[in-house]
N, C-alpha and C positions, 0 to 999 in steps of 0.2 A: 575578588579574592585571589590571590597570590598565589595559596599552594592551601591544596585539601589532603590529607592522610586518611585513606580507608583503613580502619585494618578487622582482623579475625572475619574477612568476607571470604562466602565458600565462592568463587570463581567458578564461572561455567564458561570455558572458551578455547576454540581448538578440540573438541571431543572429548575434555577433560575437566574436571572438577574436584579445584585443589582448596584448602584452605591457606590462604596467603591474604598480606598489607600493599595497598597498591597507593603508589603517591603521585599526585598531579599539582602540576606546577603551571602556571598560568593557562595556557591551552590543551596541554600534555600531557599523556601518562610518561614521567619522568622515570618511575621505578615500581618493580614489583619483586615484591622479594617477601621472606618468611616473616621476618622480625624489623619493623621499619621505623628507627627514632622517632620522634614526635617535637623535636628538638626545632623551633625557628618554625613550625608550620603554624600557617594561619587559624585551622579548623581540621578537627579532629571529629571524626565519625565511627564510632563503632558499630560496628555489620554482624553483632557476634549473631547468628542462628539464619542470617540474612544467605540470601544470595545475590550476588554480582554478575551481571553479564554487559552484552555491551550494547547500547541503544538502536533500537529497530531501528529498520531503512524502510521505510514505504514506498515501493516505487509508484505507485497507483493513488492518488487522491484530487479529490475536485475540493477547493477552496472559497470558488465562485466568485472570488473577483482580480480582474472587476466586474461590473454590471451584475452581478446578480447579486448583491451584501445582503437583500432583505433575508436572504437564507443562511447565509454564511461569510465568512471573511477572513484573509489570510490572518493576521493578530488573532480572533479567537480560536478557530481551528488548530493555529501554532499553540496557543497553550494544550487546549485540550490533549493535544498529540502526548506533547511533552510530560503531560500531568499520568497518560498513560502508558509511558517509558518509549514512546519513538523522538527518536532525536533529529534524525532526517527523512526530510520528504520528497518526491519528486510528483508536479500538479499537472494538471490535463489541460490543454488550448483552447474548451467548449465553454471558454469564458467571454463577456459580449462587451467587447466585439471579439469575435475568435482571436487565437493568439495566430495570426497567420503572416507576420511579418516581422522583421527583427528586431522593428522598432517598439511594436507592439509587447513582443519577448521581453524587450529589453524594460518595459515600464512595469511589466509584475515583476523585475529582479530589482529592480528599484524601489518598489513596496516593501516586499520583501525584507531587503534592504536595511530597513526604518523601523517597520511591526513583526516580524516575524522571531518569535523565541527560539523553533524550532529551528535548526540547517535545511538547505531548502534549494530546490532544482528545478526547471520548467521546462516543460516540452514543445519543441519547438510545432506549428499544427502542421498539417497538410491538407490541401485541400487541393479539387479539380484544375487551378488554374495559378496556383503559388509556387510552381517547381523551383524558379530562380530564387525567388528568397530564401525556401529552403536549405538548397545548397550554398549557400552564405553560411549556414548553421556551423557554430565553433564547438569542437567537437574534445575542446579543453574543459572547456565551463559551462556544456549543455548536456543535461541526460543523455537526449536521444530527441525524436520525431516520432509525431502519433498519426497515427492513421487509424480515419473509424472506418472501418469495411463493414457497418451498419448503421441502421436507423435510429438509432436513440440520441442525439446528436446534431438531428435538424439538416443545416448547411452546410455542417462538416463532412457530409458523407463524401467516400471518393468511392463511384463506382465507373468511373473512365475507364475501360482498359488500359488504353493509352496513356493514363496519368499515373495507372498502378505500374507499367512495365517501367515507366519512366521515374518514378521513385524506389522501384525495389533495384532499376541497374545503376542508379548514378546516386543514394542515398549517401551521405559523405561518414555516417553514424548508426546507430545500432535502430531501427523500427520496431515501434511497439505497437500493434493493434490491437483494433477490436473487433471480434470478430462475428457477426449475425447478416447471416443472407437476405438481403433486402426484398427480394420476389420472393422467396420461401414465407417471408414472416406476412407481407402482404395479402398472398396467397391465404394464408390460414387464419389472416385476421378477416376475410371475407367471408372464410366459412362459419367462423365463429358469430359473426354479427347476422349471418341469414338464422343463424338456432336462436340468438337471444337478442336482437337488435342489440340497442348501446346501454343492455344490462347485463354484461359480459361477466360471469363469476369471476372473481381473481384467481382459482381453482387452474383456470382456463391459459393460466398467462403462459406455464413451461409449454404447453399444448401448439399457442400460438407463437412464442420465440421458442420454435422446437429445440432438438437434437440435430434435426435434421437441418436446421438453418445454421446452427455453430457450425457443423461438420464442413457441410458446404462450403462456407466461407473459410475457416480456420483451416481444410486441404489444400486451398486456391492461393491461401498465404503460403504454407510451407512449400507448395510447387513452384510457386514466383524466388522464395527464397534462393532454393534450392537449384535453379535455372539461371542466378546474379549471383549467385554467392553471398548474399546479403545477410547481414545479421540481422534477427530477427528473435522478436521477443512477442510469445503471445499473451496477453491479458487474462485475467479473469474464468481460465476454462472451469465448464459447467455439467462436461457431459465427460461418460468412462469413454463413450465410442471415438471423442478428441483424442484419447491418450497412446493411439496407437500411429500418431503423427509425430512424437518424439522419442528420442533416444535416452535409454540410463547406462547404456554400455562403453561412454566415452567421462572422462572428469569434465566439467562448468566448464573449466577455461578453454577446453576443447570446442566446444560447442558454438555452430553457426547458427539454432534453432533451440532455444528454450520456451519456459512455458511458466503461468503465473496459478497459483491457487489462492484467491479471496476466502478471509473468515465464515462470509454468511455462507460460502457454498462447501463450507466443512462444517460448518456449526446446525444450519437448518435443512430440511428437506422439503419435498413437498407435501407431507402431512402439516406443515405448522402453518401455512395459511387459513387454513380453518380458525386458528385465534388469533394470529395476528393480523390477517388480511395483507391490506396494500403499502401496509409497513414496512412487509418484505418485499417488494417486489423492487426486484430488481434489474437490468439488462447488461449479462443473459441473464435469465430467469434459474430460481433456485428451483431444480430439478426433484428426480425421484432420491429413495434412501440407497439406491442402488449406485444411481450416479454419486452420491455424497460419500460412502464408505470407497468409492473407485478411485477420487479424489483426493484422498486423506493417504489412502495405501500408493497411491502415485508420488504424494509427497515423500512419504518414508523412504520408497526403491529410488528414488532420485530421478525420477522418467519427471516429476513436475519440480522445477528449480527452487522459486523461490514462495514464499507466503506474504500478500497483503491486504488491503482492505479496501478498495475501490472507494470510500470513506466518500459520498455524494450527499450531503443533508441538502432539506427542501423545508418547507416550513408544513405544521402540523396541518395545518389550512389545507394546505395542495392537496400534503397525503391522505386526507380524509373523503376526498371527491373516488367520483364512480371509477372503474379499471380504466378507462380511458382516458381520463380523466387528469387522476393522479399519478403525479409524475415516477419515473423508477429512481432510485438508490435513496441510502442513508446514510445515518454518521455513525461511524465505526472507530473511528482511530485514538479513542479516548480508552477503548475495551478490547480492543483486540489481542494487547498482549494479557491480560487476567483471563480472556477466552481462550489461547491455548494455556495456560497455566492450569483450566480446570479444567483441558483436555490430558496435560500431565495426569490431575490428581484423578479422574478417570480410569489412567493407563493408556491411553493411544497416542502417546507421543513420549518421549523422553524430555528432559531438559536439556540436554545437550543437540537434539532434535531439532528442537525450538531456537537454539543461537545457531545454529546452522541456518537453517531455512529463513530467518525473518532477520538474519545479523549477517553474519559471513557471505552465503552465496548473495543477496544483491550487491555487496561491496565488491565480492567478482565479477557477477554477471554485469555490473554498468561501469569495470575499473575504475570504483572510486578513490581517489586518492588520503591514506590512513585513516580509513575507519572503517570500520565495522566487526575489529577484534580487539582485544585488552592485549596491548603490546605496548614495551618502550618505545618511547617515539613516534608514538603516533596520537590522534586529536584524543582526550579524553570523554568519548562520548559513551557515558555510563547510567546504568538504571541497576538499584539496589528494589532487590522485591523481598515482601515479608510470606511468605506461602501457606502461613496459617494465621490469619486475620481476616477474618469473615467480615463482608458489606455486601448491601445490598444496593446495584443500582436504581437511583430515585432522581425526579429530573431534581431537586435542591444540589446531588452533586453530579450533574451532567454540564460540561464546558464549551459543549458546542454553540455556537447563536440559536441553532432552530429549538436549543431545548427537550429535548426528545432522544429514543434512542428504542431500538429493537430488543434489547437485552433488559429494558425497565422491569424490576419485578425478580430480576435473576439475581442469585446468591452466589457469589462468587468467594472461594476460598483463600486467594489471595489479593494481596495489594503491593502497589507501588507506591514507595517510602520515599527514593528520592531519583533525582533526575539528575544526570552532569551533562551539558551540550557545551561542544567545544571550550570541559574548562568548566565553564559558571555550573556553580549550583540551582540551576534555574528553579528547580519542585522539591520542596523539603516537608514531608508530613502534610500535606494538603495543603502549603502554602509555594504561592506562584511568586521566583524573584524575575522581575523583568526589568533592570537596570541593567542588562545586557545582553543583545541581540544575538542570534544563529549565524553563520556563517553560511555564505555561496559553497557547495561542494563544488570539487574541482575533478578532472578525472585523468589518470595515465593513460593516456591512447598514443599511439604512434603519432 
């Protein structure tokens, strides 16, 4: 489709929420302005009561392939994203076989490529003994480089010293970890298996991936950074006692140390195990209600960057086995922008809030090249949301492969009506067009 005319959309973008017609011409937002003809356009949408903003960036999501499809796969995931207003993603290397070379990189962007509805990025892995391929990494049309500076992750883990000093001073791009102290968590999964052998409560999980292991580890990054000058992006923080390893007193683009806030560790605590079990669990673990409100208020003061959704599905099967059993994360990325929507309608967050943190700042934090705000000139990646239209998530409309989701059950106040990724109307009213694929981001880096 050639050219789409929004118009009577209340726009959320830049701090501000205007009622204006915004018009996109094959990839582009061409025009925004009050009163916008309708003259020669292909497809005409009205937005009246609607809002507009501009399609989340997930920095954070596992895909699972390759080698892992029987859980998930880029094509469905990319819908599901798209169907719940993320338009770009950026995927984790803990795909098998790791993504730990460039050829390897280069064959999930070729995927990608072919299936993917959603706009779409890969991180290049690291591991103990890949430093030169690494630094091969193009730092035009790659996120970044993951480093897990924890256990959850198998053979990825990098606890070298030597392979840490030697990635954090010669990194060619921005480092994104994760962060759980591998002795710490060992440590306390010993103690916990002498009280209950291998019938561990899931109760027990924040217990055993403490506070005390994030801290650990997530200090040892910021000191490595901080020692290279490296740029550095922490993952998924879970604990208040992390938030005093970054700054809210300098602007994003300042910034040689940011920091990530995931859904589930704003949305649950550790009372909700008790009904959900091993549903939620996740690495790090979702913590106390202490750490979750410290987390939420970190995003608001700017001390936490950006918001996304670690989005890891596993299939029901796994997640049903004992705490050691079953594996950590879930699928997220279908509900996460309706989950802070009814954190708006709550009160703990704004909507201008909201396209800040899950729109704007990761388009700064990873210098992506035109997106992540409603501007002439740049890709039209937009998501229209109706704010009072109540559903209930049920797995009949869940889009992930594993079928499943942590939010089953939950009544959510709003919904997402339509989808624009680079351009295509890909999600109109529940229905998916995929006669036209996502685009590679690209990014302005020196």
């Amino acid at each position: 489709m050639a050219s789409i005319l929004i118009t009577n959309a209340k726009v959320i973008n830049e701090g501000t929420i205007r009622e204006v017609d915004v018009l996109v011409k094959n990839e582009f937002i061409e025009r925004i302005d009050n009163h916008i003809s309708a003259d020669g356009v292909d497809k005409v949408i009205d937005a009246s009561g609607k809002y507009l903003m501009p399609g989340l960036i997930d920095d954070q999501v596992h895909f699972r392939e390759p080698g892992l499809t029987h859980k998930a796969e880029i094509y469905t995931e990319a819908r599901a994203a798209v169907a719940g207003g993320v338009t770009s993603f950026m995927e984790m290397p803990n795909t098998v076989p790791n993504t730990l070379t460039q050829e390897l990189l280069q064959d999930k962007y070729d995927i990608a490529a072919n299936r993917s509805l959603a706009n779409y990025s890969f991180f290049m892995g690291a591991g103990n003994d890949n430093i030169e391929e690494v630094l091969k990494t193009n730092q035009k049309n790659v996120c970044g480089i993951k480093v897990f500076m924890g256990s959850s992750t198998g053979n990825m883990l990098v606890d070298n010293p030597t392979t840490l000093e030697n990635l954090f001073s010669k990194a060619p791009i921005l480092i994104a970890t994760h962060c759980e102290d591998e002795a710490t968590i060992r440590r306390n999964t010993e103690i916990y298996k002498q009280k209950y052998g291998e019938d561990v409560p899931i109760e027990c999980h924040p217990l055993i991936r403490s506070e005390e292991a994030c801290y650990t580890s997530s200090s040892m990054a910021v000191e490595l950074a901080k020692k290279h000058g490296t740029r550095l992006h922490i993952l998924h923080i879970s604990t208040a006692k992390e938030l005093a390893l970054f700054d809210n007193s300098i602007p994003l683009k300042q910034k040689k140390v940011t920091a990530e806030a995931c859904i589930h560790h704003m949305w649950f605590n550790d009372a909700d195990y008790k009904s959900k079990g091993t549903f939620i669990k996740w690495n790090p673990a979702v913590k106390t209600k202490n750490d979750q409100e410290a987390i939420l208020k970190a995003v608001l003061d700017n001390t936490i960057d950006v918001i996304a959704t670690d989005h890891a599905p596993h299939t029901i099967e796994e997640k049903k086995n004992t705490y050691f059993k079953a594996p950590s994360g879930g699928p997220l990325v279908q509900h996460s922008l309706v989950t802070l929507l009814e954190m708006y309608h709550q009160g703990k967050i704004t909507l201008e809030q909201i396209v800040d943190k899950a729109c704007h700042c990761p388009a700064i934090l990873f210098e992506i090249e035109k997106r992540g705000y409603i501007r002439e000139g740049y890709f039209a990646d937009l998501v229209l949301v109706d704010l009072n239209d109540p559903w209930v998530v049920d797995k009949s409309n869940i889009l992930s492969k594993c079928q499943w989701s942590p939010f089953e059950g939950t009544r959510f106040r709003s919904q997402v009506t339509h989808t624009l990724v680079s351009g295509h109307l890909a999600y109109e009213n529940g229905i998916l067009n995929e006669s036209q694929q996502g685009k590679r981001l690209t990014f302005d880096r020196p």
